[in-house]
C-alpha positions as CSV (number, residue, x, y, z in Angstrom):
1,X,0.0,0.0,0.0
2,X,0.9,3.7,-0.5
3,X,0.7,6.2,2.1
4,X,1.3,9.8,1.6
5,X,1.8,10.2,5.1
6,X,5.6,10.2,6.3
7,X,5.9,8.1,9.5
8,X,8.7,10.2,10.7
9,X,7.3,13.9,9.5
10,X,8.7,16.0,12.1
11,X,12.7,14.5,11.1
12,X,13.6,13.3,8.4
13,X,17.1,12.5,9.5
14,X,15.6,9.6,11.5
15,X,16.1,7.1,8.5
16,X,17.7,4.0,9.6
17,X,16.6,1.3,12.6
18,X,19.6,2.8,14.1
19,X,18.9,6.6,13.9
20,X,15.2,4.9,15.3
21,X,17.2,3.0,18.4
22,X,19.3,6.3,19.5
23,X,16.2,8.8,19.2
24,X,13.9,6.7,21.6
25,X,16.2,5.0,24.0
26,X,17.5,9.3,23.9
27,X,14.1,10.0,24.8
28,X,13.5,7.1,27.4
29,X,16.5,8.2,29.5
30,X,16.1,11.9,29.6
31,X,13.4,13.4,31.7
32,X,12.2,17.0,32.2
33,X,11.1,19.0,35.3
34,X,7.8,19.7,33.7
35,X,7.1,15.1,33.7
36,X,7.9,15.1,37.5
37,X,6.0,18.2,38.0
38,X,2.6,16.9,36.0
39,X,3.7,13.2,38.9
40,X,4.0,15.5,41.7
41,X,0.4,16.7,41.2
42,X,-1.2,13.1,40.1
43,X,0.8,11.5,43.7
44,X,-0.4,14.6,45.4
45,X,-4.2,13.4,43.9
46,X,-3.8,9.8,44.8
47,X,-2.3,10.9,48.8
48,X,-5.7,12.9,48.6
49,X,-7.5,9.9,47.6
50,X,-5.9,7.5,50.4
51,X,-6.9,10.4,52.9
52,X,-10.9,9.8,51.2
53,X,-10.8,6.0,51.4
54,X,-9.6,6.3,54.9
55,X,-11.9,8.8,55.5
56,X,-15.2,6.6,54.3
57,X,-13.5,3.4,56.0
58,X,-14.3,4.6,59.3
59,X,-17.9,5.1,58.4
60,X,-17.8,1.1,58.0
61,X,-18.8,-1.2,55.1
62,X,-22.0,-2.2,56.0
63,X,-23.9,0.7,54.7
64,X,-23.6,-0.1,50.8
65,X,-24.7,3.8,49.8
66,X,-22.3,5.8,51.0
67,X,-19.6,3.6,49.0
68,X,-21.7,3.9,45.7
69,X,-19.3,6.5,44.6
70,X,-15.6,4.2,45.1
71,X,-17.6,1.6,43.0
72,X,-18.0,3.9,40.3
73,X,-14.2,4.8,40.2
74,X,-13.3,0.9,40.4
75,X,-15.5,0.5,37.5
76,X,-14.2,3.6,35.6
77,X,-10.6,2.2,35.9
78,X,-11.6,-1.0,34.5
79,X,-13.5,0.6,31.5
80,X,-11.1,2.8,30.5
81,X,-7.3,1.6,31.6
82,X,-7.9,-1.9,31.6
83,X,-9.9,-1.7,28.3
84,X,-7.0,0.5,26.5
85,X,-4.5,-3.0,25.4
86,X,-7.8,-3.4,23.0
87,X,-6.0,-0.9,21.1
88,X,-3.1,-2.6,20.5
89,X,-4.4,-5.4,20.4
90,X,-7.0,-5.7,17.6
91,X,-4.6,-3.6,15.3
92,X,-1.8,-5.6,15.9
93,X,-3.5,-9.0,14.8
94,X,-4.9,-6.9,11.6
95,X,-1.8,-6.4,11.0
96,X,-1.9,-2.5,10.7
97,X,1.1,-0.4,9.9
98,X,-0.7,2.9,12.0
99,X,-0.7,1.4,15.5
100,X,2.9,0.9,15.8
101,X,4.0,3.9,17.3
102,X,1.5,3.8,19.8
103,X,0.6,0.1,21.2
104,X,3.1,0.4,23.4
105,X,0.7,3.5,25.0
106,X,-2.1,1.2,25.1
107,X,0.0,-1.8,26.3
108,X,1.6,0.1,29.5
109,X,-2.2,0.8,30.8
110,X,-2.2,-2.8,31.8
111,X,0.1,-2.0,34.8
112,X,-2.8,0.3,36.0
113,X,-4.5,-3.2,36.4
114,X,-2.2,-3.4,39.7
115,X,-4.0,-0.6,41.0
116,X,-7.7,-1.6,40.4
117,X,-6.6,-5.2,41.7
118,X,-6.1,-2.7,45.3
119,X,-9.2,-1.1,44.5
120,X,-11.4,-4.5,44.1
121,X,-10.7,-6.2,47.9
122,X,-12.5,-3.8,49.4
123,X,-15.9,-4.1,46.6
124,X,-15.7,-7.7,48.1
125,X,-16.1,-6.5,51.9
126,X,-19.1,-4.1,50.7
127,X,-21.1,-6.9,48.5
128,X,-23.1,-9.2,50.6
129,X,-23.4,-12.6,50.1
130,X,-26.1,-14.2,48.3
131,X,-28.1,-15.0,51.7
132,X,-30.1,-11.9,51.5
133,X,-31.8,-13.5,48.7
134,X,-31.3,-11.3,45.8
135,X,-31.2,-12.5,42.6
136,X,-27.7,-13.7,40.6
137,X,-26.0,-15.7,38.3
138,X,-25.3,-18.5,40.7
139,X,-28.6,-20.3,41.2
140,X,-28.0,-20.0,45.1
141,X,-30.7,-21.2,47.5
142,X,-30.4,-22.0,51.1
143,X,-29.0,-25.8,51.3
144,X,-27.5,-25.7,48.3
145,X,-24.2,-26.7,46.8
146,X,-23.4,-23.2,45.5
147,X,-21.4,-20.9,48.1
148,X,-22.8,-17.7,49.3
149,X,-19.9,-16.1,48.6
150,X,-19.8,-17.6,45.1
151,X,-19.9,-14.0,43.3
152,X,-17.0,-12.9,45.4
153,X,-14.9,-15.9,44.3
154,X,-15.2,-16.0,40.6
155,X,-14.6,-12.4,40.3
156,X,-11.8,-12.0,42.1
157,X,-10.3,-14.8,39.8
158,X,-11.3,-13.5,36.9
159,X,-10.2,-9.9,37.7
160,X,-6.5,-11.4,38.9
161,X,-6.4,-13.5,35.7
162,X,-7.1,-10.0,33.6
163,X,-4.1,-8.0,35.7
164,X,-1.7,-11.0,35.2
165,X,-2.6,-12.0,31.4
166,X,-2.4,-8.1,30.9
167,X,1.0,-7.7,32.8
168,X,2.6,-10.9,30.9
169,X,1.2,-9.4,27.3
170,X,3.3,-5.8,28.4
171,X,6.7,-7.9,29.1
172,X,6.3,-9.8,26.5
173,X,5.9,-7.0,24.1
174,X,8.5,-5.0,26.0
175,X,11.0,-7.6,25.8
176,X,13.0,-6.5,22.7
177,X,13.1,-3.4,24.0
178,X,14.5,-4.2,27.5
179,X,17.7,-5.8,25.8
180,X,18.2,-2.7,24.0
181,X,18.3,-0.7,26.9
182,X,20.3,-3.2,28.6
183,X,22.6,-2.7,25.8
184,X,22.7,0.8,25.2
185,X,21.6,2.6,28.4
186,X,24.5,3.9,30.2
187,X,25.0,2.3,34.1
188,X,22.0,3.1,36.6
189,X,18.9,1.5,37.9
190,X,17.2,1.4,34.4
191,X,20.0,-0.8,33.0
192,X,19.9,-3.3,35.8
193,X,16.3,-3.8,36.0
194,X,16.2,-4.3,32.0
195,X,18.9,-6.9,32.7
196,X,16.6,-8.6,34.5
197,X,13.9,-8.3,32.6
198,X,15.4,-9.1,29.2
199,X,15.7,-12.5,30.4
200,X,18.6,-13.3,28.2
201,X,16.9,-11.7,24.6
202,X,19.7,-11.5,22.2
203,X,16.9,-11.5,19.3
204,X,17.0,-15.0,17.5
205,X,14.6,-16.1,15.0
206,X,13.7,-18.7,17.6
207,X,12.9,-15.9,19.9
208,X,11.1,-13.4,17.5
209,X,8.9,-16.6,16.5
210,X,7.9,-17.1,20.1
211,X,7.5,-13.8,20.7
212,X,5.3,-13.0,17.9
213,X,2.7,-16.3,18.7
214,X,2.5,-16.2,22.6
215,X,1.8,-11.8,21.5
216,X,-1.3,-13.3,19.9
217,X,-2.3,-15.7,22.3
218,X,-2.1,-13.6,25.1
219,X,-4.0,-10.6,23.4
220,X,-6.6,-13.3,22.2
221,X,-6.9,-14.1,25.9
222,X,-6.9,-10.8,27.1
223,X,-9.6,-9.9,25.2
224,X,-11.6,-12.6,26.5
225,X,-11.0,-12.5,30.1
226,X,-11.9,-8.7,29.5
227,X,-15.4,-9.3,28.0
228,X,-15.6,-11.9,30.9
229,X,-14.8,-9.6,33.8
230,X,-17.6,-6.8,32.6
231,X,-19.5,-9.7,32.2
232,X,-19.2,-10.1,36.3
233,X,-18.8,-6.9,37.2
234,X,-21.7,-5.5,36.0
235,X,-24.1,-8.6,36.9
236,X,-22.9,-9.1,40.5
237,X,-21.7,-5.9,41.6
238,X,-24.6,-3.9,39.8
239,X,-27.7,-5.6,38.5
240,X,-28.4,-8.2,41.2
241,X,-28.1,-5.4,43.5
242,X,-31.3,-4.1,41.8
243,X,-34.5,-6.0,42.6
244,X,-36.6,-6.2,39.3
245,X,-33.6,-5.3,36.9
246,X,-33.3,-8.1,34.3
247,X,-31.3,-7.3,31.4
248,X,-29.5,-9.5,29.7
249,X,-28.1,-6.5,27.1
250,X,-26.7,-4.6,29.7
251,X,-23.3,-6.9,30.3
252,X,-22.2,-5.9,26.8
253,X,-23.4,-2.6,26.9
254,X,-20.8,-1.9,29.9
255,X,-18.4,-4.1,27.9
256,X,-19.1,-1.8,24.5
257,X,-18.3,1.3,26.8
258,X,-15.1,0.0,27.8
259,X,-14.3,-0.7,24.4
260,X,-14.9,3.3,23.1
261,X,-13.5,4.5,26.7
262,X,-10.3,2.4,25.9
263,X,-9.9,4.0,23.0
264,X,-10.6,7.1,24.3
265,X,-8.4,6.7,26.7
266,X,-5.1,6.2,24.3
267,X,-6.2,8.6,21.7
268,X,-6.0,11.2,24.7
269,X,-2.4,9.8,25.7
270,X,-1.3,10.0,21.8
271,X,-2.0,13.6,21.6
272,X,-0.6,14.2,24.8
273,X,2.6,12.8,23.6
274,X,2.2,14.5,20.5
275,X,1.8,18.5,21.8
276,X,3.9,18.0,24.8
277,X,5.7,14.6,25.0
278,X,8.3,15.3,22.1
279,X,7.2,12.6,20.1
280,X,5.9,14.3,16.9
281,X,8.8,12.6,14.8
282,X,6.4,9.1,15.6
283,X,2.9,9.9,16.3
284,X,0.9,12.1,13.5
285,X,-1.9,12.3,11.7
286,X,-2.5,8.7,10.8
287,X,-2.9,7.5,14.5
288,X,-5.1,10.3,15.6
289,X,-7.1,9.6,12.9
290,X,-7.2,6.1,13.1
291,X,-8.5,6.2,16.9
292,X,-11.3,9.1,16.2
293,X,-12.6,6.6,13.5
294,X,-12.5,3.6,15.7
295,X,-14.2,6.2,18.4
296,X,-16.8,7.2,16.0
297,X,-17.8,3.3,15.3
298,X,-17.8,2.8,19.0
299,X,-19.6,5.5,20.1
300,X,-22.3,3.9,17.5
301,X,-22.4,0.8,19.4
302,X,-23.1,2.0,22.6
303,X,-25.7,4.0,21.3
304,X,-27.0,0.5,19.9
305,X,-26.8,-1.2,22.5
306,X,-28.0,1.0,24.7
307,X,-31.1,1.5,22.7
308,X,-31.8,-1.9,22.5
309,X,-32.0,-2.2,26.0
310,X,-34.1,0.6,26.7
311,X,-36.8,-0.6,24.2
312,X,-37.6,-3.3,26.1
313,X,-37.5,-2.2,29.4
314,X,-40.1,0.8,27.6
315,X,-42.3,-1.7,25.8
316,X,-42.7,-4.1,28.5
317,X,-44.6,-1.7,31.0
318,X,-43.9,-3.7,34.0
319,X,-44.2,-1.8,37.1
320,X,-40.6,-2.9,37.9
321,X,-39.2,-2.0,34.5
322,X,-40.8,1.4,34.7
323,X,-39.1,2.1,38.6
324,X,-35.7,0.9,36.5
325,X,-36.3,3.7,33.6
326,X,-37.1,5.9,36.7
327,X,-33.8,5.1,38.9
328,X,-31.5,5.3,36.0
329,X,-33.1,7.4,33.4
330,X,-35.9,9.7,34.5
331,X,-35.7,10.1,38.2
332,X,-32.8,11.4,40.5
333,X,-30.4,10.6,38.0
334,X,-32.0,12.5,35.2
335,X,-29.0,14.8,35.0
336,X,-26.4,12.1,34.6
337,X,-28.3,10.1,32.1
338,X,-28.5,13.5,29.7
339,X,-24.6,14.3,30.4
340,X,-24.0,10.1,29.2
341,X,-26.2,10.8,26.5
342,X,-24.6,13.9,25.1
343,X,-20.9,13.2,26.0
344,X,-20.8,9.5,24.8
345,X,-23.0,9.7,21.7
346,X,-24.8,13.4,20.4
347,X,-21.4,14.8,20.9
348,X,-19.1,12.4,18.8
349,X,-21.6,11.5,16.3
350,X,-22.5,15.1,15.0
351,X,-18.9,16.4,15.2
352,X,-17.0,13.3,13.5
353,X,-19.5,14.4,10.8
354,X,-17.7,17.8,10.7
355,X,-15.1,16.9,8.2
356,X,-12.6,20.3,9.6
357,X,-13.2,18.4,13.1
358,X,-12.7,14.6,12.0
359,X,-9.6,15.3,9.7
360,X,-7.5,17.1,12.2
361,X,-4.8,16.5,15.1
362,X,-7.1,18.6,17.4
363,X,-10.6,17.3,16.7
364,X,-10.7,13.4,17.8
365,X,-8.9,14.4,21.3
366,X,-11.5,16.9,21.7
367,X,-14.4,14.0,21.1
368,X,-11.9,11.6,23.5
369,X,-12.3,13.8,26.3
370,X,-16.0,14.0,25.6
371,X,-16.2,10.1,25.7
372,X,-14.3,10.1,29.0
373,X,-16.4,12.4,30.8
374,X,-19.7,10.7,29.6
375,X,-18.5,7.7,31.2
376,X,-17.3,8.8,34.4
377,X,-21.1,10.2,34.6
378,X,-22.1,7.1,33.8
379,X,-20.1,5.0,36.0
380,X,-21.7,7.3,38.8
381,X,-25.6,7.2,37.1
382,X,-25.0,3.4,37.7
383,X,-23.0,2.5,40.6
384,X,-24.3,5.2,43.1
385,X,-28.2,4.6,42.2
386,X,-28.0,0.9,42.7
387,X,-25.7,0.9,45.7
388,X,-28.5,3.6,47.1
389,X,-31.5,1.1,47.1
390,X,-32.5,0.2,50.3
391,X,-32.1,-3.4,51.6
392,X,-28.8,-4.4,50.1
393,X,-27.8,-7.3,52.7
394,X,-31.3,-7.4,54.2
395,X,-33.4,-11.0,53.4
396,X,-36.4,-9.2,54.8
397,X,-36.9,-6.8,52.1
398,X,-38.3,-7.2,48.9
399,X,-35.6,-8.5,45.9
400,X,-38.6,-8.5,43.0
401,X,-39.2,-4.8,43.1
402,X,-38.0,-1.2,43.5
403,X,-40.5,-0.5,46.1
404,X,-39.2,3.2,46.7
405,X,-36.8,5.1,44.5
406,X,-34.0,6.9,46.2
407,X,-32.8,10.3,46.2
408,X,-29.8,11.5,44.8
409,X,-26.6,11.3,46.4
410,X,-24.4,13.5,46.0
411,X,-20.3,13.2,46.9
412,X,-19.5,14.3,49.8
413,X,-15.5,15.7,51.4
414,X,-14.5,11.4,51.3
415,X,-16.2,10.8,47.9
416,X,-14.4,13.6,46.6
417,X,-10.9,12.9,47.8
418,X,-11.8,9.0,46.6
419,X,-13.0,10.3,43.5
420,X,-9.7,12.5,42.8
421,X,-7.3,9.5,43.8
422,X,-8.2,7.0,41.7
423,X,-8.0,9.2,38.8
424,X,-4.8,10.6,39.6
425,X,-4.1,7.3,40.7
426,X,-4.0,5.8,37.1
427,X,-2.5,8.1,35.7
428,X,0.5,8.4,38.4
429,X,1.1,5.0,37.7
430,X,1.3,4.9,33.8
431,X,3.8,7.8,34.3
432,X,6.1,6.0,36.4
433,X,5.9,3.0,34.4
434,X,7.1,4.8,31.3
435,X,10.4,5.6,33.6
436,X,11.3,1.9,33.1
437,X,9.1,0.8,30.0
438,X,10.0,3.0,26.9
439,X,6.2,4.4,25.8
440,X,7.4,4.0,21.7
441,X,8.2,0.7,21.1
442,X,11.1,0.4,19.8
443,X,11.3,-2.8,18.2
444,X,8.0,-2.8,16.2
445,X,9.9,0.9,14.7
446,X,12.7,-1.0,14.1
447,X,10.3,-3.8,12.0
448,X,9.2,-0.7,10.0
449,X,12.0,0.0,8.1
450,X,12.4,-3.3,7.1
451,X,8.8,-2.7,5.3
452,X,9.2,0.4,3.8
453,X,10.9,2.1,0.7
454,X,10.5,5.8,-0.7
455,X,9.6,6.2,-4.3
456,X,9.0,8.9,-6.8
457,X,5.4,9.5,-7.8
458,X,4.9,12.0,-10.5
459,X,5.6,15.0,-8.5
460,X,6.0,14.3,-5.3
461,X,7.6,11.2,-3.1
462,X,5.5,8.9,-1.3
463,X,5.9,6.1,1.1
464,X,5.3,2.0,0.0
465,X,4.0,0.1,2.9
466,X,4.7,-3.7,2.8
467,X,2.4,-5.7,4.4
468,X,3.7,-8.6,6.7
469,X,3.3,-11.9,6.7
């Protein structure tokens, strides 16, 4: 294929894997003032945040509402960090030429899975067991052979296996890259824990084989476990909470959001590291474009999904569909439901028709951001309202019905600081990450070269794209 587009428009001296290696290991080992001046204020965020979550720990667990909001932030974590690898993974298996300079940005979110594994014990002190009688997956019933506790085990296991799966798939993409700064780096703390980490890679075609199948089994798997864990989440630590709410749409619904949040998500980082990061010479137009189109589809499906579901629950009239339109839709949570509608759909769809918008370096972050604040009012339409109803824990009251809808609550000084933390959280932690992990990868620029040529085409030059095998 051709491509007008020069992958390195910014310097054109940067024309050999070599010039490539010297550039981003340059980059990887110098650091400004103004990168551990953006930390300092993300680790001042996340102290805040410990202060909140020690804060609404004295309170106790057994009161499920006032922790409504610290479920929505595990649950925003895991739709937008944990769903980011999607982005380099489903490009890489396409085999696409645009998502090289950036799936090491979507790969290095995994570590934020560390974080949200912290965040998840304490969703399992604050979900009762399946004693109270609500409904679940698990076909419990007093007697039986499943345990009470049988949502708290299969979710934590599924939610390790998605942190570990997505740690392996970052070292072993980050593998090539570790020799070469173990190679190249001058002496220090980098070069010794790349030592380790390189685990002997001296780039055989034995070990560029066995790199390049266990990268696609553990992306395959990834993605699974990732459907699977929305799949819990959303079921046992939100619907069953809900007497009357049946909806079988609504675990790929929240799946679908994680999908157009992930890529909202690294779209954001991209342009980041494009204005400010230095990185110009790699990331351009193409990416940015790519994403926003990939944002655009997505933002589709959760409209699609979302529809879907709210047709029935709108057609079927029952009095407790109608008290599930009111809770989440048309009652306290009015406000929220029109920001998720705007942000995550009205927004993106009418400006990625714009073609000024769409076709620029300034546009898609702009619709990102959009997506990202749509589902953090999301995560909170959802999370706080069902954590609100009354009788969580309690077999005497009734699990068929919303009997009485509950007012909104709002955050309070805890919820705030909780809130704050966990964003600045993830983010503190995907900087310090990139201290050890370069945030280019270096090897898959490397592979470039080997697939490219420049050639004359009637007036101007263009770039020939080989594809690989």
């Amino acid at each position: 294929m051709a491509s007008g587009h020069a992958e390195h428009p910014g310097n054109p001296a940067l024309v050999t894997a070599e010039d490539v290696t010297k550039d981003l290991l340059g980059k990887h080992e110098g650091t400004s003032n103004n990168f551990w001046r953006v930390a300092s204020v993300f680790g001042i965020l996340l102290i805040l945040g410990i202060i909140g979550f020690v804060m609404r720990l004295s309170d106790g667990v057994s009161d499920t509402a006032v922790w409504g909001y610290y479920a929505a932030m595990f649950a925003f974590i895991l739709t937008t960090a944990q769903s980011a690898p999607m982005v380099a993974i489903a490009p890489r298996i396409a085999k696409a030429h645009w998502r090289r300079p950036i799936s090491r940005v979507a790969e290095l979110w995994t570590v934020v899975g560390l974080f949200n594994l912290l965040l998840f014990i304490p969703m399992l002190w604050i979900l009762p067991p399946l004693s109270d009688g609500r409904r679940s997956l698990w076909f419990y019933f007093d007697g039986g052979d499943v345990p009470s506790y049988s949502p708290h085990i299969w979710s934590t296991l599924a939610i390790l296996g998605l942190v570990v799966i997505g740690v392996a798939l970052l070292w072993m993409s980050a593998l090539p890259d570790f020799a070469m700064v173990r190679d190249h780096a001058p002496d220090g703390w980098k070069k010794r824990w790349a030592t380790r980490l390189a685990r002997g890679w001296i780039g055989s075609s034995a070990q560029w084989n066995m790199q390049k199948h266990r990268l696609g089994i553990l992306g395959a798997f990834y993605f699974m476990m990732l459907i699977f864990v929305h799949f819990l989440i959303s079921v046992d630590f939100l619907i069953t909470l809900v007497p009357g709410w049946v909806d079988s749409l609504f675990p790929i619904t929240h799946a679908a959001n994680g999908l157009q949040a992930g890529v909202a998500t690294v779209l954001l980082t991209i342009w980041a590291l494009y204005k400010f990061g230095g990185y110009k010479d790699y990331i351009a137009f193409d990416q940015i474009w790519a994403l926003g189109k990939l944002l655009f589809a997505l933002s589709l499906l959760w409209f699609w999904f979302w529809f879907s579901s709210f047709n029935i629950f709108w057609y079927g009239g029952k009095p407790e569909e109608q008290a599930i339109i009111e809770l989440l839709m048309s009652g306290p949570y009015r406000w929220a439901f029109f920001g998720v509608f705007f942000f995550n759909f009205l927004f993106p769809m009418w400006t990625m028709m714009w073609n000024p918008l769409r076709r620029s370096t300034w546009g898609p972050p702009i619709i990102a951001a959009s997506v990202l604040i749509g589902t953090f009012l999301d995560r909170i339409r959802l999370y706080v309202s069902a954590y609100s109803i009354d009788g969580i824990g309690n077999p005497a009251i009734n699990k068929h019905v919303v009997v009485e809808i509950p007012e909104t609550i709002y955050p309070s000084l805890a919820d705030i600081f909780i809130m704050l933390g966990a964003l600045g959280g993830m983010v503190f932690i995907f900087l310090m990450a990139t201290r050890l992990i370069p945030i280019v990868n270096i090897w898959e620029q490397r592979e470039l070269k080997l697939y490219e040529i420049h050639k004359t085409f009637h007036r101007t030059v263009v770039k020939v794209l080989g594809k690989p095998d």
